[in-house]
N, C-alpha and C positions, 0 to 999 in steps of 0.2 A: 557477657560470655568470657572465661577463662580461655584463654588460646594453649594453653600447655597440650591438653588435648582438643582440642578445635580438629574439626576438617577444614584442612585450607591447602592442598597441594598446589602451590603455586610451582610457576615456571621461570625459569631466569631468559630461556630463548625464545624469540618470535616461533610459535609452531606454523611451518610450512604449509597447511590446509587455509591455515586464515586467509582472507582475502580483502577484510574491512578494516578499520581499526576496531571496532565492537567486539568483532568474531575473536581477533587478537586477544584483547584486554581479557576477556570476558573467559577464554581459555587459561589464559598466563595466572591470573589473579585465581585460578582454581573454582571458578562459578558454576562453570556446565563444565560437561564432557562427551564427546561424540560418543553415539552408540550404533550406529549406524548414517547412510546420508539422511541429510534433512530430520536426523533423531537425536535431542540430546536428554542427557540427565543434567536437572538443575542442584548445584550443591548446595550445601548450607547458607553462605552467603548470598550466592545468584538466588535462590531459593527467595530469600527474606528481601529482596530485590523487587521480586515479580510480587511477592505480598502488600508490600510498600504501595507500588500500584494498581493493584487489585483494591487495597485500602480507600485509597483518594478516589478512583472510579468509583466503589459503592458510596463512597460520601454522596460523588455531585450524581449520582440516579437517582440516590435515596432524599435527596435534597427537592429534585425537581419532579416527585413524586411518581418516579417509576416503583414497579416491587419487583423485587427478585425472587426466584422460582431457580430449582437443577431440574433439567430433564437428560435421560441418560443420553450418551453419547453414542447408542445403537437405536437406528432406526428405519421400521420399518419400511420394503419397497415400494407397499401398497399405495401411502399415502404421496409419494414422489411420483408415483404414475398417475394418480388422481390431480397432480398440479403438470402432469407432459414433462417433468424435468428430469426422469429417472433416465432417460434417450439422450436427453440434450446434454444433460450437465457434463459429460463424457469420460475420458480415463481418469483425469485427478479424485474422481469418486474411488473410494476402497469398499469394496462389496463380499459381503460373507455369507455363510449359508450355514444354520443354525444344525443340532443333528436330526427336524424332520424335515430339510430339504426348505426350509423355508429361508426366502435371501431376504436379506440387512443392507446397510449401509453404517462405514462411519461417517458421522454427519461430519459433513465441510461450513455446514448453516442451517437454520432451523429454521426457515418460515414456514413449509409444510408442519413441523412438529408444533407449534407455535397456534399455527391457525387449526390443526385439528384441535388442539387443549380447549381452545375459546369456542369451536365451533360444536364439540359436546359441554357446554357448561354455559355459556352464556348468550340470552337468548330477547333481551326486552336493552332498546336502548336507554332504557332506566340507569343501566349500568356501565354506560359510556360516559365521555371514553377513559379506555387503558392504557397501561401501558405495564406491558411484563419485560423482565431481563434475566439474566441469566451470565456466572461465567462459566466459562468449560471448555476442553478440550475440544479442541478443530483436528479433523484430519481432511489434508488435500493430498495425493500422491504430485506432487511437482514433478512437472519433468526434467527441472533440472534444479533442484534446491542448491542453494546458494547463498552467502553472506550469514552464514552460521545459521542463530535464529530467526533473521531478519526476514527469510523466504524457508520458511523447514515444513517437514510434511507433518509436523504435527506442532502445536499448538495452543495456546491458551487464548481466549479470546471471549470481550464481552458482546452479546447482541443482545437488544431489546427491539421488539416487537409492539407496535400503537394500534389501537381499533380505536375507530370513533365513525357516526352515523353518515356523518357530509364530510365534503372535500374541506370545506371552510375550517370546521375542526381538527380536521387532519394536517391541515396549514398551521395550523395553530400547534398543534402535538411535534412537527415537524421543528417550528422555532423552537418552541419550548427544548427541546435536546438537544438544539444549535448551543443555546444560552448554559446547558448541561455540560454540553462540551469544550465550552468557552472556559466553566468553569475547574471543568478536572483537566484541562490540559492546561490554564494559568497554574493554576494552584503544583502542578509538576514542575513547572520552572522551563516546558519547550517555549521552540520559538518556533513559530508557525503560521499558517496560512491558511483560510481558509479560500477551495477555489472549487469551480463550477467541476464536476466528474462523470465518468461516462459510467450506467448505470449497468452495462454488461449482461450477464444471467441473472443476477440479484432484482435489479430494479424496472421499473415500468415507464415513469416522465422523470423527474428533475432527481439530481444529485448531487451532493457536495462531497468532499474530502478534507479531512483535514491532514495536512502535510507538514511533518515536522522538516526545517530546512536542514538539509544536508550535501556535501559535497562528495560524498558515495552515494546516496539515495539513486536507487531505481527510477523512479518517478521525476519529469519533467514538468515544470510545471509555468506558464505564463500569466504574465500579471503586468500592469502598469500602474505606477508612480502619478501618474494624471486622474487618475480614475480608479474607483473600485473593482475595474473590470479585473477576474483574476478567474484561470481554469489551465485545469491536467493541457496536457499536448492533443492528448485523444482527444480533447473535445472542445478544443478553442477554436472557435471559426475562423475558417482564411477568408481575407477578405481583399480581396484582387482589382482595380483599377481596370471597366471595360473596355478594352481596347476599341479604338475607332474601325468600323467597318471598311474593310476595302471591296471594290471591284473585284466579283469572281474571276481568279483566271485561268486557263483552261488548263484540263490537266496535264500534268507530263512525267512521264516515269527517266528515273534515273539509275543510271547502272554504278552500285555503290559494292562491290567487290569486297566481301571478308567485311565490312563496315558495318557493326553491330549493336553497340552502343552507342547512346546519345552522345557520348562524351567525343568519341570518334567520327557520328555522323556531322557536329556541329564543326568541328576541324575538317572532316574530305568536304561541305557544302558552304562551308566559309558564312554559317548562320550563328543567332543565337541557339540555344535551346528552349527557349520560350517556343520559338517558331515549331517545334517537333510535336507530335504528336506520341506518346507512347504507349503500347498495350500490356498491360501487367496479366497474364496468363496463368487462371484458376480452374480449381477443381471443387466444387462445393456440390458435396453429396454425388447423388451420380450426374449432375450437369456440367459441363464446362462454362465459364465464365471469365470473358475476357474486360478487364475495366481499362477506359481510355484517359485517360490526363495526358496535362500538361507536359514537354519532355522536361523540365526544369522542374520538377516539383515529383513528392513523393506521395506514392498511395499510404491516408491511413487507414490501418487494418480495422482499427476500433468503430471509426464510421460504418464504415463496408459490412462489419459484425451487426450492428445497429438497423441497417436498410436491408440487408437481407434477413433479417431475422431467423441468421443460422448459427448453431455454437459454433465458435472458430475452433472448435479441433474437427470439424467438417471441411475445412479451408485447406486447400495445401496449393503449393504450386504444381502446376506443368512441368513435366519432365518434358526435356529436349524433343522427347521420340515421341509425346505425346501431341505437341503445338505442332510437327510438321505434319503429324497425320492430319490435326482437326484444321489447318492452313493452307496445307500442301509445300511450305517453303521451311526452311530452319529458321531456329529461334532464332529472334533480331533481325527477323524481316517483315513480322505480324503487323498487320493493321486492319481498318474496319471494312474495308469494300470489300464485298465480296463475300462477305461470312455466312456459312452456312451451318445450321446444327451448334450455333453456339448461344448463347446469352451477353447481349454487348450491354453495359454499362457505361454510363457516358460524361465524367463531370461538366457540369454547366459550364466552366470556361471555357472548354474545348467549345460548344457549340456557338461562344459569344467570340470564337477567334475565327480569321478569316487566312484561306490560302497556307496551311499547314503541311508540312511534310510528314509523311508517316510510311508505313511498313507496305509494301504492295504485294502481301503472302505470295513473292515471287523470291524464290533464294538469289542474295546477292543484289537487289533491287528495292529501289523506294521510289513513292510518288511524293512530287511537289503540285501544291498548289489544291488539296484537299479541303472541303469546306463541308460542315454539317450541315444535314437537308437535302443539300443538293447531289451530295456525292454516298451517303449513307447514313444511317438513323440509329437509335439505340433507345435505351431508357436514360431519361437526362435524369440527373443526382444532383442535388443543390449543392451539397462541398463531401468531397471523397478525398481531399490534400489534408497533408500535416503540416502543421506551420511549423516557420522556419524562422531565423534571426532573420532582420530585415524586413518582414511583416509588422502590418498594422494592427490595433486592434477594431472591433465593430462602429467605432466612431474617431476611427483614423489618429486613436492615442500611440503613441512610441513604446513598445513591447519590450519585456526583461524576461530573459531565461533563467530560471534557477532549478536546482536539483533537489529534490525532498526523498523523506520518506513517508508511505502513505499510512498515520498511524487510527485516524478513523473514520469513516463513513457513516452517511445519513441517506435514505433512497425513500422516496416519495410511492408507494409499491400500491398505491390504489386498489384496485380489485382484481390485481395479477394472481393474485393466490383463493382469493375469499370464490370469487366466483366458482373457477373451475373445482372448488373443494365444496362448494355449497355451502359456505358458511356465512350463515343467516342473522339477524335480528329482526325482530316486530318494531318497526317506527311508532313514532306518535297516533299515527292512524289504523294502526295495526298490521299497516302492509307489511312484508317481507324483503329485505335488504341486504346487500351482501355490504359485509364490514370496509371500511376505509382503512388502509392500511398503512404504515409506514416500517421501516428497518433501520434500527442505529448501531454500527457496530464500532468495536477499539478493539484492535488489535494487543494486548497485554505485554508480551513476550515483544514483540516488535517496538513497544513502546521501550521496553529496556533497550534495548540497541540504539534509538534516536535519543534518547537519553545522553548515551555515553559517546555516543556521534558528536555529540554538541558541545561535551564536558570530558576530554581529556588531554594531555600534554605527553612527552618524550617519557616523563616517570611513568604514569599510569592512568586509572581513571578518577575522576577530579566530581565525586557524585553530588549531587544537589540536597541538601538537608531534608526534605521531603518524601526525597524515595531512597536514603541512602540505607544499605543495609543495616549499618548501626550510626549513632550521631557521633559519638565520640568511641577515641580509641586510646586507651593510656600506654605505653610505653617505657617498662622497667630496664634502668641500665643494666642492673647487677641485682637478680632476683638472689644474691646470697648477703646481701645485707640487710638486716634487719629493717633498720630505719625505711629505709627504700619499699620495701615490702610491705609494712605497717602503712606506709603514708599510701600507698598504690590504692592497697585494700580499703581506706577509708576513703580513698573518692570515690572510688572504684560503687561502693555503699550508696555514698552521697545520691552522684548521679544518677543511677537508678530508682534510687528513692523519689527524685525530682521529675520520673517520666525521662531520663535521658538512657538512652538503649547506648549500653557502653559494652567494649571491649577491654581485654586486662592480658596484655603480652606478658606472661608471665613464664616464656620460654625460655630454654637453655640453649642461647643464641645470642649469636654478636652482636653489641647494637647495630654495629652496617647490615645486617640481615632484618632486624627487627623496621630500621628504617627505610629499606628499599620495599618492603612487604607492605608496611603502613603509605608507602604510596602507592605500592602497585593500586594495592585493593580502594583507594579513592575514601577513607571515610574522613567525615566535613570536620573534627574538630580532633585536634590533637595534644595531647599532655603529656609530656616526657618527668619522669618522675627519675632524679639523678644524683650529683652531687650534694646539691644544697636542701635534701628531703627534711636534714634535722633540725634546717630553719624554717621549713613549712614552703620553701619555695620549688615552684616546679617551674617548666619550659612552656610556651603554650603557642601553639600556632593553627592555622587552618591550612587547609588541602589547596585552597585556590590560592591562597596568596603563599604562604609558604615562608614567612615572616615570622621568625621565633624570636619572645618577648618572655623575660622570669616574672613571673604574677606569684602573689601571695598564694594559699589555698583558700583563702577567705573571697576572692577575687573569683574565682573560676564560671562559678555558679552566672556570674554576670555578664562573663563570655560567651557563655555560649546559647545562642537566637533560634530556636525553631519555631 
C-alpha cells in the first residue's frame, strides 16, 4: 500500500475519551473511530487488524475440524422463547419489530439459531458429532460500554456450536477446541491463561476462559504457582478454615447508636469483623432476598446468579425505605431473627461460626452472641464469598491475583438448549435424543485490544508479525530524488512479491513525521530508504527493538521472519 493516499488520520494528542492504553493507540494511530457509545468504525488499518485475526482463528477451527457457516445477525423471537431466554437474557438484548409487527433480535449469541439449523437438518447420529462456527457481528446494549472496543455494543466475534450423541463425546469435542484454542491463541503471540469460568446465561456445567494477561483487563483472575489450580474471581472457591465450636452464649442486645457499618461496628464493639454477621439486602424479581455472610468478607454476585437461577438484571438492591419497611429498623441494623416475608440465604460459614454479632432489625441496635439453628435458619449455600488476597486455594496452595482480559470461552451446554427446543436424533437403537452440546466463543475485536495491551511502549503500538496490519513498512526520506524513489519502488515490488504485506510512505512529509507515524501505527519491520539508496544500502530496523543497522538490499529479504 502506497500511503500518499492512504486513510490513516492519525492523531498527535492522547484523545480525552480514552481510558485504556488500546482505546488510546487504537484511536491516535487512525484505526477506529467513535460513532457513537460502545459503536466504532474500523479504518483501513484497524480494519486489516481484525482480518489478521479473523485469519489465524479460521486456520486453528478449520484445522481442528470445525466448519464454518454466516447466519444473519436478525433473529427471530420465537426461537429464544422456545429456549426461556427471550425474558431472561434482559436489556443488553436489542429487539426490533419488522414492518408486519413481527419482533427480532440482534443476536448477542447464537445457540437458539445454531440449534434450530441442526435440529431441522439433521436427524440420525450417523452424522455426529459436529461442530459449526461462524464469525459475525455481536450486539449487546452494555450498560455501560467502556474501554473503546474492548467492552462495545457491538461487535465481531467468533462462536462455534458442538453436537454429538453422549456426554463422553461432547468431552472429547470440548478438549478438542481447548487444543483449538491453545492453537490460534499461541500462534497470535498472547500471553495467557487458561482458568476455571462461571458459565452465566450461556452455559449449563463446566467452563473455561481464556484470559489474555493484562493490567487494565476487567477480569480478575486466580491461580497458583504450586498447582494447575487456576479460575475467574466469580468462580474460585473460598475455602475458610472451620472455626472451633464455642459454648452457646445467651443472647444480648446491644445499644450501637448511628453504628452502621462493619467497619464502625468492629471499632464501637472492640471485635474482629470475622465475628459480625452481615445482611446484604435484595430484591430478585418480585421477592426480597436478604443473604447472610461473614462481616469480613464479600457477597459474590456471580455465585448468587448461579443458585438462584435468576438473570442478574433481576437483582438490584434495597433502597433505604425498602429494608426498613421489610425489617422495621434502618439500614445497617438488618439481621436474621425475626424475619418475616423475606427469603434468608445463608452462606455455610456463617452457620459453622458460633456467637455472632448481627443486625437486631431494631434501629440503632445489635445483638451479640447469635448462632445458627438456635437463634434462626435459612437456606445454607455452600460458598456465596469472593475471594480475596490472602485466601487459599482448594488444597491450601498460596493464591496470585492477576488481571486479564477475557478473550475466549468454552461452556459445556449439555441439553440446556437441545431439549427445550426439541432437538432430536435417532441413536444406534433408534431411540430419540436430544443433542449434546457445547459453545466456543473468541471475542475478535477484543482480541485486538489484548493484543495491543501486551505490545506497546511511550511511541506507539509495538504489533506482533502475525496480526500486524502490514509486515513491513518502507520509509522515503526525500520522495524528490530519483535514486531514492527508484530503490523504494523496487523493494517495495520485492516484498510483496515474497508474500511480505508492505507499506511505501511515499508522502510529502518530514521525516520526523514519516517517523513518529511509523511508530505510532506499530508495523514489525522497517526500511528507511535515504542517503546511501545509489549504493543499494538502506536503514533497517524492527518496531520492538528499534535498533537501526545499514544492510545491503541484497540482505533485506533475510531480515525479515514471519
Amino acid at each position: 500500500m502506497r500511503m500518499k493516499n492512504f486513510y490513516m488520520p492519525t492523531l498527535r494528542e492522547n484523545p480525552a475519551e480514552a481510558e485504556i492504553a488500546s482505546h488510546r493507540l487504537l484511536l491516535r494511530a487512525g484505526m477506529i473511530r467513535k460513532t457513537a457509545s460502545g459503536i466504532y468504525t474500523y479504518l483501513p488499518l484497524g480494519f486489516r487488524a481484525i482480518k489478521k485475526i479473523e485469519g489465524i482463528v479460521r486456520e486453528g477451527m478449520d484445522r481442528f475440524g470445525a466448519q464454518e457457516v454466516l447466519m444473519s445477525a436478525i433473529q427471530p423471537q420465537e426461537i429464544w422463547e422456545e429456549s426461556g431466554r427471550w425474558a431472561n437474557f434482559g436489556p443488553e438484548m436489542f429487539k426490533l419489530k419488522d414492518r408486519n409487527d413481527r419482533t427480532f433480535c440482534l443476536g448477542p449469541t447464537a445457540e437458539e439459531y445454531f440449534t434450530m439449523l441442526v435440529r431441522d437438518e439433521l436427524k440420525s447420529y450417523k452424522q455426529l458429532p459436529l461442530n459449526l462456527y461462524q464469525i459475525q457481528t455481536k450486539y449487546r446494549d452494555e450498560k455501560r460500554p467502556r474501554f473503546g472496543i474492548n467492552r462495545a455494543r457491538e461487535f465481531t466475534m467468533k462462536d462455534a456450536y458442538s453436537f454429538d450423541k453422549d456426554h463422553e463425546t461432547m468431552l472429547e469435542s470440548y478438549k478438542n477446541m481447548w487444543h483449538a484454542y491453545e492453537y490460534i491463541f499461541d500462534k497470535i503471540g498472547l500471553d495467557y491463561r487458561v482458568v476455571k469460568g462461571d458459565s452465566g446465561v450461556m452455559g449449563d456445567s463446566d467452563s473455561h476462559e481464556f484470559v489474555a494477561m493484562s493490567e487494565t483487563g476487567e477480569g480478575i483472575i486466580v491461580y497458583s504457582d504450586d498447582s494447575e489450580y487456576a479460575a475467574t474471581d466469580e468462580k474460585a472457591e473460598v475455602v475458610l478454615a472451620k472455626p472451633e465450636k464455642e459454648e452457646m452464649k445467651d443472647l444480648e442486645e446491644v445499644s450501637t447508636p448511628d453504628v452502621k457499618t462493619i467497619e464502625d461496628l468492629a471499632g464501637f464493639l472492640d471485635m474482629e469483623p470475622s465475628r459480625f454477621a452481615k445482611v446484604v439486602a435484595l430484591r430478585v424479581a418480585d421477592e426480597n432476598v436478604f443473604v447472610l455472610i461473614p462481616g469480613d468478607r464479600e457477597l459474590n454476585m456471580a455465585k448468587l446468579v448461579s443458585y438462584l437461577k435468576a438473570p442478574e438484571h433481576e437483582i438490584e438492591m434495597l433502597s433505604d425505605e425498602q429494608i426498613e419497611k421489610a425489617t422495621g429498623a434502618k439500614a445497617g441494623f438488618s439481621g436474621p431473627i425475626g424475619l418475616k416475608g423475606v427469603r434468608l440465604l445463608v452462606d455455610k460459614r456463617i452457620s459453622e461460626r458460633s456467637n455472632l454479632v448481627c443486625g437486631a432489625n431494631k434501629t440503632d441496635a445489635h445483638i451479640k452472641n447469635v448462632n445458627y439453628g438456635r437463634d434462626f435458619e435459612g437456606e445454607i449455600v455452600e460458598d456465596l464469598l469472593l475471594i480475596k488476597e490472602g485466601d487459599k486455594g482448594p488444597n491450601g496452595e498460596e493464591l496470585k491475583f492477576a488481571r486479564g482480559i477475557e478473550v475466549g470461552n468454552i461452556f459445556q451446554l449439555g441439553t440446556k438448549y437441545s431439549e427445550p427446543m426439541k432437538a432430536t436424533f435417532l441413536d444406534e437403537n433408534g431411540k430419540e435424543k436430544p443433542f449434546i452440546m457445547g459453545s466456543y466463543g473468541i471475542g475478535i475485536t477484543r482480541t485486538v485490544t489484548a493484543v495491543i495491551e501486551q505490545n506497546y511502549d511511550e511511541k506507539g503500538i509495538v504489533w506482533p508479525a502475525s496480526v500486524a496490519p502490514y509486515h513491513a513498512i518502507i520509509t522515503v526520506m526525500n520522495i524528490n530524488d530519483e535514486t531514492q524513489m527508484e530503490l523504494a519502488n523496487e523493494l517495495y515490488d520485492q516484498l510483496w512479491d515474497k508474500g511480505i504485506e508492505t507499506m511505501l510512505d511515499d508522502r510529502k512529509e518530514r521525516p520526523g513525521v514519516k517517523f513518529n507515524d511509523r511508530d505510532l501505527i506499530g508495523i514489525p519491520y522497517r526500511i528507511t530508504v535515504g542517503k546511501k539508496a545509489s549504493e543499494g544500502i538502506v536503514e533497517f530496523s524492527t518496531r520492538a527493538e528499534m535498533l537501526n543497522e545499514d544492510i545491503d538490499k541484497s540482505e533485506l529479504l533475510n531480515k525479515i521472519k514471519l
